[in-house]
VMD Tcl script that builds the backbone (N, CA, C; Angstrom):
set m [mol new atoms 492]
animate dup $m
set s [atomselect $m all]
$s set {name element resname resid chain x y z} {
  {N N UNK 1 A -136.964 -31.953 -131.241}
  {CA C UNK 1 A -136.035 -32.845 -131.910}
  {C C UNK 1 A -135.923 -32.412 -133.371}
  {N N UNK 2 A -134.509 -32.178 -133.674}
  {CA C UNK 2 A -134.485 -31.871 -135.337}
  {C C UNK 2 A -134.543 -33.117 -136.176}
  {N N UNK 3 A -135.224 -33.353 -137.325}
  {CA C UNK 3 A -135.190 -34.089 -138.351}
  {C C UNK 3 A -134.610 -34.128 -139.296}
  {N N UNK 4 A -134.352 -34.916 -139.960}
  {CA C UNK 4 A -132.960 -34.850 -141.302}
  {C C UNK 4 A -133.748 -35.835 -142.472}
  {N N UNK 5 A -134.027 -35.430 -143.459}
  {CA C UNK 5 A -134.878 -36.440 -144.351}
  {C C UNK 5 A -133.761 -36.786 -145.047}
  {N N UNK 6 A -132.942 -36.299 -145.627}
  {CA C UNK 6 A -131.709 -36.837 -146.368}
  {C C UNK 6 A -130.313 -36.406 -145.517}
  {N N UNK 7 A -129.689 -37.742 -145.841}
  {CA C UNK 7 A -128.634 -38.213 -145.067}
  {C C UNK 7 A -127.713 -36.944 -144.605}
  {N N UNK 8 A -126.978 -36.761 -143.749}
  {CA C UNK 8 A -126.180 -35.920 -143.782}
  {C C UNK 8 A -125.461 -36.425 -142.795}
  {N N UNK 9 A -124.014 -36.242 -142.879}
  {CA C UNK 9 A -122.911 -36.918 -142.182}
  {C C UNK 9 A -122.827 -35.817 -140.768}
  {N N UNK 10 A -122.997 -34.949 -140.967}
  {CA C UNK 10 A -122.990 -34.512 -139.911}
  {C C UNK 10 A -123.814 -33.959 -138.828}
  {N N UNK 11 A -125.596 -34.401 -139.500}
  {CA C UNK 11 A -126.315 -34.715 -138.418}
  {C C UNK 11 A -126.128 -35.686 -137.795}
  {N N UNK 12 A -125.342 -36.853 -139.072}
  {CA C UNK 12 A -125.093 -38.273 -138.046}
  {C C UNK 12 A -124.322 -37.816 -136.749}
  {N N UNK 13 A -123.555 -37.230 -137.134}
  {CA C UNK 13 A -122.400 -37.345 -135.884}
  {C C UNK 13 A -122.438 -36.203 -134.959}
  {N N UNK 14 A -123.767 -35.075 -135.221}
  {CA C UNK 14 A -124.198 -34.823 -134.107}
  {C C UNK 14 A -125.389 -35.831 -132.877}
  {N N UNK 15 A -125.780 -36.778 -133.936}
  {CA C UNK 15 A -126.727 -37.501 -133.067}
  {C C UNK 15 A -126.377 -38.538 -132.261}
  {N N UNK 16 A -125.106 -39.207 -132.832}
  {CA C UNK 16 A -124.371 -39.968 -132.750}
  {C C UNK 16 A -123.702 -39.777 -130.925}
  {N N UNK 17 A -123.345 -37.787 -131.327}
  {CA C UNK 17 A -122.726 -37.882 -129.958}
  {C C UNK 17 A -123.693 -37.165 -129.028}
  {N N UNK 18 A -124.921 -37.488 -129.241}
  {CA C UNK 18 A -126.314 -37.219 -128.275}
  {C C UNK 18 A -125.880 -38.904 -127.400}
  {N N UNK 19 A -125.081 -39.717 -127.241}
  {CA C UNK 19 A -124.743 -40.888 -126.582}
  {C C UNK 19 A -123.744 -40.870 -125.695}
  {N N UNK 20 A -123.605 -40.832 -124.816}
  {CA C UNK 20 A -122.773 -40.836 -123.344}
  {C C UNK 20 A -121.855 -41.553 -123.493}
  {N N UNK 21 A -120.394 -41.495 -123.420}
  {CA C UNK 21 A -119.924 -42.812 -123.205}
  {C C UNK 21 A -118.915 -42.002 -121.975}
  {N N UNK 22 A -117.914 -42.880 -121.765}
  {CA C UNK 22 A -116.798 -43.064 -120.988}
  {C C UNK 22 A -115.484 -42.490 -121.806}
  {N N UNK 23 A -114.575 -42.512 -121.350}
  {CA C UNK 23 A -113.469 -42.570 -121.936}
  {C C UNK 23 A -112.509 -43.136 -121.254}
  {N N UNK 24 A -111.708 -43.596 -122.949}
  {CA C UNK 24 A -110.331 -44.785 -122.443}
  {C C UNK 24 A -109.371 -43.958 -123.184}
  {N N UNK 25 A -108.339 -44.191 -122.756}
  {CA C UNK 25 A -106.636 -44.686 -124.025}
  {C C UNK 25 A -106.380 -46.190 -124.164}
  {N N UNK 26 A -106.112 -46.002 -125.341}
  {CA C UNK 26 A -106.102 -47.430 -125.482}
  {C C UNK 26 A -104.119 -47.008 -125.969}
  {N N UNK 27 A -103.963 -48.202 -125.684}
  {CA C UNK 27 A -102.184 -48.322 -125.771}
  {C C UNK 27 A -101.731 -49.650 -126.303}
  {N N UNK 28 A -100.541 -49.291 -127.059}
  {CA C UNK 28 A -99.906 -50.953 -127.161}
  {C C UNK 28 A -98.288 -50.875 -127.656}
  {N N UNK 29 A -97.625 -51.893 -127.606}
  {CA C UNK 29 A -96.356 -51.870 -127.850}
  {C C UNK 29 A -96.043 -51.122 -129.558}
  {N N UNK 30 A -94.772 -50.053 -129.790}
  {CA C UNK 30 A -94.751 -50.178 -130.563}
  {C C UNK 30 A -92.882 -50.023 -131.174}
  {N N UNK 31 A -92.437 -50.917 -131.218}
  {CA C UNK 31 A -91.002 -50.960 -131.104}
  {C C UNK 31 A -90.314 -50.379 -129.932}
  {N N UNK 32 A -89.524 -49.678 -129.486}
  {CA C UNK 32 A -89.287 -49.588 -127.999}
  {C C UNK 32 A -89.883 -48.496 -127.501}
  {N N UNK 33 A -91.367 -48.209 -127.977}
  {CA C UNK 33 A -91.908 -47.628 -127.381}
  {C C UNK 33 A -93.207 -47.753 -127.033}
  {N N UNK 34 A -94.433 -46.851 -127.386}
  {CA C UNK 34 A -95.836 -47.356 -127.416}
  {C C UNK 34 A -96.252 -46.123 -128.202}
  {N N UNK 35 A -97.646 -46.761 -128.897}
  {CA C UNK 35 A -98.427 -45.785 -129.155}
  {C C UNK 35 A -100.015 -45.719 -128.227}
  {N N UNK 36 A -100.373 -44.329 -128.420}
  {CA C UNK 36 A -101.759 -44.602 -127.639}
  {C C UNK 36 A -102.524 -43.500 -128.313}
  {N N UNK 37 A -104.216 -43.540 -128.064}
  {CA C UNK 37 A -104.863 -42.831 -128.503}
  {C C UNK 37 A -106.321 -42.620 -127.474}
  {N N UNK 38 A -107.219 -41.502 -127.667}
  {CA C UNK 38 A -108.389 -41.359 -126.344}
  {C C UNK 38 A -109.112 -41.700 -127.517}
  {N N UNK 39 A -110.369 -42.799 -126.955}
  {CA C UNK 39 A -110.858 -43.618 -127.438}
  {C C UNK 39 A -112.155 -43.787 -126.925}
  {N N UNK 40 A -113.418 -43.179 -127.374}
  {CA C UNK 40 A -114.688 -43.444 -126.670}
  {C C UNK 40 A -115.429 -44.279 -127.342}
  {N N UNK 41 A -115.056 -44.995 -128.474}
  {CA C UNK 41 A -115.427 -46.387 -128.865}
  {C C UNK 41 A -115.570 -47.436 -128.442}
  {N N UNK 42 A -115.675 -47.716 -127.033}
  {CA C UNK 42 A -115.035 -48.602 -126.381}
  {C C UNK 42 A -116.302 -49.583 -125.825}
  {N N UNK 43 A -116.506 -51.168 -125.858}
  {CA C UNK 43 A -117.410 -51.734 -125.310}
  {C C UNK 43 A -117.044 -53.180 -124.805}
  {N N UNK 44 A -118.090 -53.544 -123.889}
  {CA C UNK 44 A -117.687 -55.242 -123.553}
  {C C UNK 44 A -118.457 -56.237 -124.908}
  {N N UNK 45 A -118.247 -57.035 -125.091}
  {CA C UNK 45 A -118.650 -57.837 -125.884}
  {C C UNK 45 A -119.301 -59.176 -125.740}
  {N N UNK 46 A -118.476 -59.528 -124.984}
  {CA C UNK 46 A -119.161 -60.873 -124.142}
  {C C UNK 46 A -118.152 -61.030 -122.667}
  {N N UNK 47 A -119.004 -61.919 -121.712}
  {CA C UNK 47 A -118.440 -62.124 -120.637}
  {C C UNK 47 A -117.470 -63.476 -120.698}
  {N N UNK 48 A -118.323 -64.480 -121.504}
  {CA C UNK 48 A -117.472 -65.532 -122.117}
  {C C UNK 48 A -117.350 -66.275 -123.041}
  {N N UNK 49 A -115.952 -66.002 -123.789}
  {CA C UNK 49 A -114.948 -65.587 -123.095}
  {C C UNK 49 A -115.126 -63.930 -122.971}
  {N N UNK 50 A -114.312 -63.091 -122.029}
  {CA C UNK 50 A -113.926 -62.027 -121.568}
  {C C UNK 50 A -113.646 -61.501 -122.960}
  {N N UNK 51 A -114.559 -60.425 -123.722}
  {CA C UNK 51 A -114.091 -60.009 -124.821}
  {C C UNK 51 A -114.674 -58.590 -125.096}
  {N N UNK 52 A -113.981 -57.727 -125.206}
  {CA C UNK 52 A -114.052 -56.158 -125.489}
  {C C UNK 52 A -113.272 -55.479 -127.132}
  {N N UNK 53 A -114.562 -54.530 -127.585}
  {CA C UNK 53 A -113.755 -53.982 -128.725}
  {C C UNK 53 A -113.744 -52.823 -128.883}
  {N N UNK 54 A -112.834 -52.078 -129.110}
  {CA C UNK 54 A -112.860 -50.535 -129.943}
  {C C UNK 54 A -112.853 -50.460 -131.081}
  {N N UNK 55 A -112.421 -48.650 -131.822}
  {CA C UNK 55 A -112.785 -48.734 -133.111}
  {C C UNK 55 A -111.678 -47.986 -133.382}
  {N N UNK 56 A -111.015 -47.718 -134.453}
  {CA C UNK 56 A -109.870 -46.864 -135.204}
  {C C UNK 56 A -109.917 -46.953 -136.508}
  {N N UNK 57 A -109.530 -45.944 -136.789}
  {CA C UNK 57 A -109.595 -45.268 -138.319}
  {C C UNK 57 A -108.928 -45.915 -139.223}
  {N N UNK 58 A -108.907 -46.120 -140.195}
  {CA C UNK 58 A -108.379 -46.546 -141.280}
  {C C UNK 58 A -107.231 -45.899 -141.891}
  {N N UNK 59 A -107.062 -44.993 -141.576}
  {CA C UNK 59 A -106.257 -43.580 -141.527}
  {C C UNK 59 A -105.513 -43.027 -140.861}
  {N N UNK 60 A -105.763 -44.038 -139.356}
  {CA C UNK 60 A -104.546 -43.202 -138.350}
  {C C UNK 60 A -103.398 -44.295 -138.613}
  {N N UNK 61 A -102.450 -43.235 -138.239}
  {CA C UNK 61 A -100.708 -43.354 -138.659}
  {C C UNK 61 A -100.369 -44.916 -137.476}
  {N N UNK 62 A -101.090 -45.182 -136.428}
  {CA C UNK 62 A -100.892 -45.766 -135.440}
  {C C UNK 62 A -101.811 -47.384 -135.866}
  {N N UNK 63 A -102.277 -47.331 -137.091}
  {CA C UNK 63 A -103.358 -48.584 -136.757}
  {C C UNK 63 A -102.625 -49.981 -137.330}
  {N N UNK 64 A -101.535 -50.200 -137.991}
  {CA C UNK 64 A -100.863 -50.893 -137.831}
  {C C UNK 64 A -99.993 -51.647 -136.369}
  {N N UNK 65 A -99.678 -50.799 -135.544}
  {CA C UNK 65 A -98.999 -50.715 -134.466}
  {C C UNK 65 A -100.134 -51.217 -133.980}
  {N N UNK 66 A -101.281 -51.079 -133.700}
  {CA C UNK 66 A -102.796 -51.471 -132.680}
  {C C UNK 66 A -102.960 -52.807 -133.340}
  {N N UNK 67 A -103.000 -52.998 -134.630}
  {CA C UNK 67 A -103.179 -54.366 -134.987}
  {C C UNK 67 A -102.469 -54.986 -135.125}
  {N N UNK 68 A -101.288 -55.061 -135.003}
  {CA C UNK 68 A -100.057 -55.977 -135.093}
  {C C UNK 68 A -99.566 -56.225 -133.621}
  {N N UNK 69 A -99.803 -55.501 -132.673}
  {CA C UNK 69 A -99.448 -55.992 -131.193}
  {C C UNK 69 A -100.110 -57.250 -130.851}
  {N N UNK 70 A -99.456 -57.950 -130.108}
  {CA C UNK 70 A -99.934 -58.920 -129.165}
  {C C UNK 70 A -100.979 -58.803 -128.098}
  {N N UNK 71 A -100.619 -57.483 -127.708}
  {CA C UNK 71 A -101.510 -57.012 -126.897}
  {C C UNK 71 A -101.855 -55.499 -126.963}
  {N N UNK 72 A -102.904 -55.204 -126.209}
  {CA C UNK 72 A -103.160 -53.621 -126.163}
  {C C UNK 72 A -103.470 -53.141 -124.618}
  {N N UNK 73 A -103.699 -51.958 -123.823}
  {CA C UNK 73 A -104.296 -52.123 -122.995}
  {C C UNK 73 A -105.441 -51.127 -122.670}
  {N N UNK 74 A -106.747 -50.811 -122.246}
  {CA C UNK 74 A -107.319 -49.863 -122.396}
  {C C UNK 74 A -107.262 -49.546 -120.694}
  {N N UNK 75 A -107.189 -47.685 -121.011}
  {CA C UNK 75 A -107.159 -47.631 -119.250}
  {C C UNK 75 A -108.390 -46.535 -119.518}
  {N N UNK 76 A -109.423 -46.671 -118.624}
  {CA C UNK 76 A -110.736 -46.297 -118.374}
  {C C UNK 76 A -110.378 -45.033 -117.669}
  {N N UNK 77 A -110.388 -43.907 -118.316}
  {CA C UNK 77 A -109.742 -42.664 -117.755}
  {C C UNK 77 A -110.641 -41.932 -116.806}
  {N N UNK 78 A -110.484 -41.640 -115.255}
  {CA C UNK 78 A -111.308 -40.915 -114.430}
  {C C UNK 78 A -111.594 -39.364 -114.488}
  {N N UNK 79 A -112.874 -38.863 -113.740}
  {CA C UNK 79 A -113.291 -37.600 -114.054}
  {C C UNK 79 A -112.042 -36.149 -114.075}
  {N N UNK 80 A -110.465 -36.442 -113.702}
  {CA C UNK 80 A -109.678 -35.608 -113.063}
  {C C UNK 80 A -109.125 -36.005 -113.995}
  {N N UNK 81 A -109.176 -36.476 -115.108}
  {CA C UNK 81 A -108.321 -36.986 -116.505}
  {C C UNK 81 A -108.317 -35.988 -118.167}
  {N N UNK 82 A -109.031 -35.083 -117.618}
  {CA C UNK 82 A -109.150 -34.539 -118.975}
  {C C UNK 82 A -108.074 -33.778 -119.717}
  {N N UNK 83 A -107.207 -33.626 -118.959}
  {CA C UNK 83 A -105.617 -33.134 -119.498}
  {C C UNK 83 A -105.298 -34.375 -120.428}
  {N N UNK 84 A -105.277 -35.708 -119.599}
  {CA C UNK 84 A -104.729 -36.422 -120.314}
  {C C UNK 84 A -105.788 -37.227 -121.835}
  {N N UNK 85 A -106.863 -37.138 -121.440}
  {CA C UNK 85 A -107.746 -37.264 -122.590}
  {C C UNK 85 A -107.134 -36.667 -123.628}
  {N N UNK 86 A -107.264 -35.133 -123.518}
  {CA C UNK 86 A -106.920 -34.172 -124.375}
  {C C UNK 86 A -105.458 -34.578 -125.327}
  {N N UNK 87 A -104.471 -34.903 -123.947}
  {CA C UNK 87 A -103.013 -35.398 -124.827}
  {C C UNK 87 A -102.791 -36.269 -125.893}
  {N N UNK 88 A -103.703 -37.297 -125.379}
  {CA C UNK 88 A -103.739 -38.523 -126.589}
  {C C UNK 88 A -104.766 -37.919 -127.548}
  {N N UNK 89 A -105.829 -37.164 -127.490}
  {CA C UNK 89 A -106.592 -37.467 -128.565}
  {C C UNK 89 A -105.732 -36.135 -129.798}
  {N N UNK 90 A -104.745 -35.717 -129.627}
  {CA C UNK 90 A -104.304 -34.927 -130.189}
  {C C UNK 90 A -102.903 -35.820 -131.416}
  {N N UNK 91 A -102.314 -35.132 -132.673}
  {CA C UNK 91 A -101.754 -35.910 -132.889}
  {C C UNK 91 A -99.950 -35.204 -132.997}
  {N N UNK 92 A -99.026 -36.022 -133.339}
  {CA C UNK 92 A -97.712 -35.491 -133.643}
  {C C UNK 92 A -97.270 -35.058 -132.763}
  {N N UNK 93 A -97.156 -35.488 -131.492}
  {CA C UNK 93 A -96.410 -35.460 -130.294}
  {C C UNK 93 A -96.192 -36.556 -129.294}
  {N N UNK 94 A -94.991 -36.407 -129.039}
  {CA C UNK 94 A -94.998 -37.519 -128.048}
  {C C UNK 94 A -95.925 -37.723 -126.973}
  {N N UNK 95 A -96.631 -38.407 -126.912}
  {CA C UNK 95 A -98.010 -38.376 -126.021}
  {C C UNK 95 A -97.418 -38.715 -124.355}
  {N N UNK 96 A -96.331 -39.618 -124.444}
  {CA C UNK 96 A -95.837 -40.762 -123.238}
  {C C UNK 96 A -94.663 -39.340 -122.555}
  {N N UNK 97 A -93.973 -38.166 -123.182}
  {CA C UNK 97 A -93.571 -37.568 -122.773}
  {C C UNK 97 A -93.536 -37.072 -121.253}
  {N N UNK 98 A -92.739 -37.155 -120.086}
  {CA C UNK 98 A -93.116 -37.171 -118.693}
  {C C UNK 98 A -94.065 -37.949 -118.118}
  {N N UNK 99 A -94.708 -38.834 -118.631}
  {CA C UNK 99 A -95.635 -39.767 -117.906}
  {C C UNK 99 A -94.824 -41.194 -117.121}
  {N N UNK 100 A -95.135 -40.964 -116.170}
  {CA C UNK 100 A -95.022 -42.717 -115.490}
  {C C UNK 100 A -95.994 -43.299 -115.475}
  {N N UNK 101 A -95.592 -44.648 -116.774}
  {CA C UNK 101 A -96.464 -45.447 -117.149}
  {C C UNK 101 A -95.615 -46.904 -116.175}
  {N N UNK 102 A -96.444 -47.513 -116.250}
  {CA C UNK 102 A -96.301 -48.876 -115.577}
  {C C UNK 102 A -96.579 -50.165 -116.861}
  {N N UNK 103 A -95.399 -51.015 -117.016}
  {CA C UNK 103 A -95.167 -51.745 -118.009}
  {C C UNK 103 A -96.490 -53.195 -117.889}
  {N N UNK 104 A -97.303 -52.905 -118.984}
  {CA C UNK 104 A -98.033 -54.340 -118.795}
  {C C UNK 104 A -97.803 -55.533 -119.688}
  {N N UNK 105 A -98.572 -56.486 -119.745}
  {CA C UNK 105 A -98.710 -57.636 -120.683}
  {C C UNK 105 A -98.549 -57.180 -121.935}
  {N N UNK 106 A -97.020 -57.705 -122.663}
  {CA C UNK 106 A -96.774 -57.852 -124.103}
  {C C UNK 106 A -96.022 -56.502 -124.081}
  {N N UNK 107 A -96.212 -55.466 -123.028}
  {CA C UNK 107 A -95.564 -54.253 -123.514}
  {C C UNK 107 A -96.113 -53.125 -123.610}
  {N N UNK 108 A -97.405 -53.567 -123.235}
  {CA C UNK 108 A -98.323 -52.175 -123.548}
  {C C UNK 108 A -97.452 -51.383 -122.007}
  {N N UNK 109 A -98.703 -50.128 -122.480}
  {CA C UNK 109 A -98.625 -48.641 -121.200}
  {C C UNK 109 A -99.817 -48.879 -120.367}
  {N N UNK 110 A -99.812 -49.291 -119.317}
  {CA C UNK 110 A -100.752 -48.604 -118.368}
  {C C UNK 110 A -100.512 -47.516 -117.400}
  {N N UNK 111 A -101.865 -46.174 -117.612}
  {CA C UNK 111 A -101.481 -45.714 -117.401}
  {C C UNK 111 A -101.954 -45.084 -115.999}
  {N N UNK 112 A -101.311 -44.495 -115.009}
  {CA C UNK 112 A -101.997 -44.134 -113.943}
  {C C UNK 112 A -102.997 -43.362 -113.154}
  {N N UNK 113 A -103.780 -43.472 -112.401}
  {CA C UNK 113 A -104.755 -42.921 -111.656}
  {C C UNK 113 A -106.384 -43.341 -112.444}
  {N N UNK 114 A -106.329 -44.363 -112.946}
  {CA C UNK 114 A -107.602 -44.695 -113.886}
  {C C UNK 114 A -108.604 -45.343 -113.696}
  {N N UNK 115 A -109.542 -45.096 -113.580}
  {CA C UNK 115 A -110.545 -46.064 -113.146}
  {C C UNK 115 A -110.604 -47.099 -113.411}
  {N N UNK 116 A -110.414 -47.638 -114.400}
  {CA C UNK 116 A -109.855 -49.302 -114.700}
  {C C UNK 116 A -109.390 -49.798 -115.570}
  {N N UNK 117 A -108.058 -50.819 -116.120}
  {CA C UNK 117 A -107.203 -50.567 -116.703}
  {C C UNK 117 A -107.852 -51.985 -116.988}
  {N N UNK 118 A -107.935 -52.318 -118.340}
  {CA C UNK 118 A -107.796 -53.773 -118.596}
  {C C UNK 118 A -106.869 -54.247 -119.691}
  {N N UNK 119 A -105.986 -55.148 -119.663}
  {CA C UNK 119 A -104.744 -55.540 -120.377}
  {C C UNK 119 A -105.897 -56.523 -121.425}
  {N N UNK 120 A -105.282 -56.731 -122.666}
  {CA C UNK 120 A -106.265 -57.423 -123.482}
  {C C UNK 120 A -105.192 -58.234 -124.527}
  {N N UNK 121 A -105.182 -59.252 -125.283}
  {CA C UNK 121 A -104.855 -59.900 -125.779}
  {C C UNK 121 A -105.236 -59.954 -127.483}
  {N N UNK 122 A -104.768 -59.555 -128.622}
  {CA C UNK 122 A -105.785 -58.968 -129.620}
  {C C UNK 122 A -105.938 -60.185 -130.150}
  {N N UNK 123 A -106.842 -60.283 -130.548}
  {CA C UNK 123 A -107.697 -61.555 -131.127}
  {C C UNK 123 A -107.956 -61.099 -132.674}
  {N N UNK 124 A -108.895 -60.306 -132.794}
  {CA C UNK 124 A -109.420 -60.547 -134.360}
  {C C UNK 124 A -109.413 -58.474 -134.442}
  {N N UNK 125 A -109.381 -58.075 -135.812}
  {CA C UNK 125 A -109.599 -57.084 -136.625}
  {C C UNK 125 A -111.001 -57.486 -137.593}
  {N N UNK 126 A -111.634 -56.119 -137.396}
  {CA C UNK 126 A -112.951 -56.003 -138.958}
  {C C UNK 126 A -112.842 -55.174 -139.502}
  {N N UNK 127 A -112.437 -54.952 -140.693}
  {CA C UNK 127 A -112.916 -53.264 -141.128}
  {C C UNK 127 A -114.207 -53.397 -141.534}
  {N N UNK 128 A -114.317 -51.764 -141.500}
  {CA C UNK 128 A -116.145 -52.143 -141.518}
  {C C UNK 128 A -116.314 -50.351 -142.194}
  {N N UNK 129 A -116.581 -50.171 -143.038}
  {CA C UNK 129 A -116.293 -48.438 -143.443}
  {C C UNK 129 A -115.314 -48.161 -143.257}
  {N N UNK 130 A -114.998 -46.626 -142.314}
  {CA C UNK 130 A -113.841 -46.058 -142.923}
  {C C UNK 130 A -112.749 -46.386 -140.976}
  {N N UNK 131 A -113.423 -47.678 -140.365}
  {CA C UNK 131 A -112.720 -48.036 -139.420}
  {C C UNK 131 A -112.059 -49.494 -139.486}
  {N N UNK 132 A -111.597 -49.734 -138.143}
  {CA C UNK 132 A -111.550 -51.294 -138.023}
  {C C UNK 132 A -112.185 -51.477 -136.630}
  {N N UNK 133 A -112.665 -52.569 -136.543}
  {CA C UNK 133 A -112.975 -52.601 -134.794}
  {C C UNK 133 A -111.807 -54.151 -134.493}
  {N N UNK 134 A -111.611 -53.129 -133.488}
  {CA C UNK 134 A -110.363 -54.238 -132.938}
  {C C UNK 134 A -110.953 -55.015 -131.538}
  {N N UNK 135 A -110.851 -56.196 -131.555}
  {CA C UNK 135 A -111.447 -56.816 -130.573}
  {C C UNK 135 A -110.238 -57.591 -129.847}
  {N N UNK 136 A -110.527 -57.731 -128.446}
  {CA C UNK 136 A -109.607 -58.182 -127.762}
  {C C UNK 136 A -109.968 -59.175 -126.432}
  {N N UNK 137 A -108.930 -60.146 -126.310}
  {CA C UNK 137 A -109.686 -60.936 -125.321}
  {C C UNK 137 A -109.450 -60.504 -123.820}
  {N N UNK 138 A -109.686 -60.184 -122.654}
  {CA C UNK 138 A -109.284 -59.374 -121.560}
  {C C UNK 138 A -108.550 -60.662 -121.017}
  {N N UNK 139 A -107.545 -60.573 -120.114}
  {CA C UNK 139 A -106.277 -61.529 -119.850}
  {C C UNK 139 A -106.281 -60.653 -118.319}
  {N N UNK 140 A -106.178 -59.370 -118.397}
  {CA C UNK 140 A -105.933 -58.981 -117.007}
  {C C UNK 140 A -106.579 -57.584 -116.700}
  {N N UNK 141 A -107.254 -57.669 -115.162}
  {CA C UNK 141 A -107.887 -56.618 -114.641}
  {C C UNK 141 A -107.851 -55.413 -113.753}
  {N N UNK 142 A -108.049 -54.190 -113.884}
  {CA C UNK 142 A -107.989 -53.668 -112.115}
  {C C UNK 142 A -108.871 -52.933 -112.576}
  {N N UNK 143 A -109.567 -52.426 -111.092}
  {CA C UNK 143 A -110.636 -50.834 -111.276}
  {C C UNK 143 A -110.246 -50.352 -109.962}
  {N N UNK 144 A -110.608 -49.226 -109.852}
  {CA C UNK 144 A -110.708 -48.468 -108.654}
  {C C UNK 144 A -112.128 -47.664 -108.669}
  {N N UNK 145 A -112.126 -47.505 -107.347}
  {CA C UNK 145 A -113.644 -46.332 -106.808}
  {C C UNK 145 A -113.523 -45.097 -107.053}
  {N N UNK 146 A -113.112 -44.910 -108.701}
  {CA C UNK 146 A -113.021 -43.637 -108.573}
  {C C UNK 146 A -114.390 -42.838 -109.455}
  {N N UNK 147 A -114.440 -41.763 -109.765}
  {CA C UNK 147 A -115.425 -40.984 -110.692}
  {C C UNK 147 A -115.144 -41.214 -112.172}
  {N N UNK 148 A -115.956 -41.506 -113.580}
  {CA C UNK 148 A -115.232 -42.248 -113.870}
  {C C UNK 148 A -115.315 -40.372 -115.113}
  {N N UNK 149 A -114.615 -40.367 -115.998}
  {CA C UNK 149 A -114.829 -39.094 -116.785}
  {C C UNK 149 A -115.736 -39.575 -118.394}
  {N N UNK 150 A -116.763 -38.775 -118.144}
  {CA C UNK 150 A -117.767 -39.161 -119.283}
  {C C UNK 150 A -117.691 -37.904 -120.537}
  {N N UNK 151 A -117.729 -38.277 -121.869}
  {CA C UNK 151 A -118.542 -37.484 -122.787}
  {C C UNK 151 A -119.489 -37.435 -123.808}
  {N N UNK 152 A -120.119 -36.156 -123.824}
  {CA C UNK 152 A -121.156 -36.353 -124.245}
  {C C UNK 152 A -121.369 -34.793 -125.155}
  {N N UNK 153 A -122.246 -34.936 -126.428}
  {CA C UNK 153 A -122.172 -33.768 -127.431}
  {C C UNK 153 A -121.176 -33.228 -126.969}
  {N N UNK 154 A -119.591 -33.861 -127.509}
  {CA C UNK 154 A -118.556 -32.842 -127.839}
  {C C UNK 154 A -117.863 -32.264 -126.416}
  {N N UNK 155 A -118.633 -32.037 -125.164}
  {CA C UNK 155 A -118.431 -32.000 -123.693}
  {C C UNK 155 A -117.680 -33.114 -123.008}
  {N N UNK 156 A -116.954 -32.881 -122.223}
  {CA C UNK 156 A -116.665 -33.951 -121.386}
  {C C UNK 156 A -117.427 -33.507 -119.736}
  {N N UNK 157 A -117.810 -33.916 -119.465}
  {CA C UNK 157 A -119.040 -34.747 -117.921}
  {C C UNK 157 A -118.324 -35.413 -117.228}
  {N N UNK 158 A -119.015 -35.568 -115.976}
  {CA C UNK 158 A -118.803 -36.557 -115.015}
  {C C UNK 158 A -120.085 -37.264 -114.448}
  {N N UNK 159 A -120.177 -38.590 -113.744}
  {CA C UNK 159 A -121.675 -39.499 -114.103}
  {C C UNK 159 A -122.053 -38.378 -112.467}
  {N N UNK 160 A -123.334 -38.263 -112.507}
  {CA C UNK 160 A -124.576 -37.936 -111.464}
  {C C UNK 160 A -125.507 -38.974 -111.438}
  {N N UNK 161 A -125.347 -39.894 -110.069}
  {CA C UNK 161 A -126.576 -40.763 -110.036}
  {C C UNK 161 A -127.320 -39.999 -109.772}
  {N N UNK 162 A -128.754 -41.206 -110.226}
  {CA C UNK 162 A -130.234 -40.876 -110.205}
  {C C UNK 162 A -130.671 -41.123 -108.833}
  {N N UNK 163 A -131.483 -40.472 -108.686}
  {CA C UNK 163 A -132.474 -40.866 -107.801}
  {C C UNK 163 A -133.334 -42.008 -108.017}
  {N N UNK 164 A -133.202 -43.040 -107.389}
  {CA C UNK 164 A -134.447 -44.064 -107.802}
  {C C UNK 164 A -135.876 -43.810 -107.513}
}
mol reanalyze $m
mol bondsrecalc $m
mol representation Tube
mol addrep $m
């Protein structure tokens, strides 16, 4: 294990992504269209009420549009998703370009083949450093049995159960 006695931002955020997560897009209305972004910030918060939050920059061109919607929706992107990971997490292009999205609550994009899509209702904003965490109340659900697509140090994975 390497050690760091004084701070450094970018041991943080190599250690940071020594942590597994999932990946989403998160989406929401944005005049007659949408914006979206790939988003591994992503957590439940409480069961009740039904409440989940992500995180966004202070800085992206889109975080007005995320906090001013009514709603947002996050779709839990599966292991056969990494094209589309890749699309959103990129910037200055039409991301929605050839996609069939399916219209949800308030307007957001859901988008297809995803392991689970949850429509959310935005409730409250924090900034907190150089983000905001946007929290949202969940209003509507789906999942499917699929693989779900994980990353981890900078890699994108797929989950391997354990052996008990």
């Amino acid at each position: 294990m390497t050690a760091h006695t004084e701070f450094d931002t970018r041991a943080l955020r190599d250690a940071l992504g020594r942590w597994a997560t999932g990946v989403t897009i998160v989406t929401a209305p944005d005049g007659d269209g949408f914006v979206g972004m790939t988003v591994n910030s992503f957590t439940s918060v409480s069961l009740d009420p039904p409440l989940v939050l992500w995180c966004i920059g202070l800085d992206a061109w889109s975080l007005d549009a995320f906090t001013e919607a009514e709603h947002f929706a996050v779709n839990v992107l599966a292991a056969d998703q990494i094209e589309l990971s890749n699309r959103f997490a990129r910037r200055g292009e039409d991301k929605f370009a050839d996609l069939d999205v399916e219209i949800g609550l308030g307007g957001t994009a859901l988008l297809p083949g995803c392991v689970a899509r949850l429509q959310c209702r935005n409730v409250d904003r924090h900034d907190a450093g150089d983000h905001a965490i946007v929290i949202g109340e969940v209003v509507a659900i789906e999942h499917a049995d699929r693989q779900p697509l994980l990353f981890h140090a900078g890699r994108y994975g797929r989950f391997l159960p354990a052996d008990r």
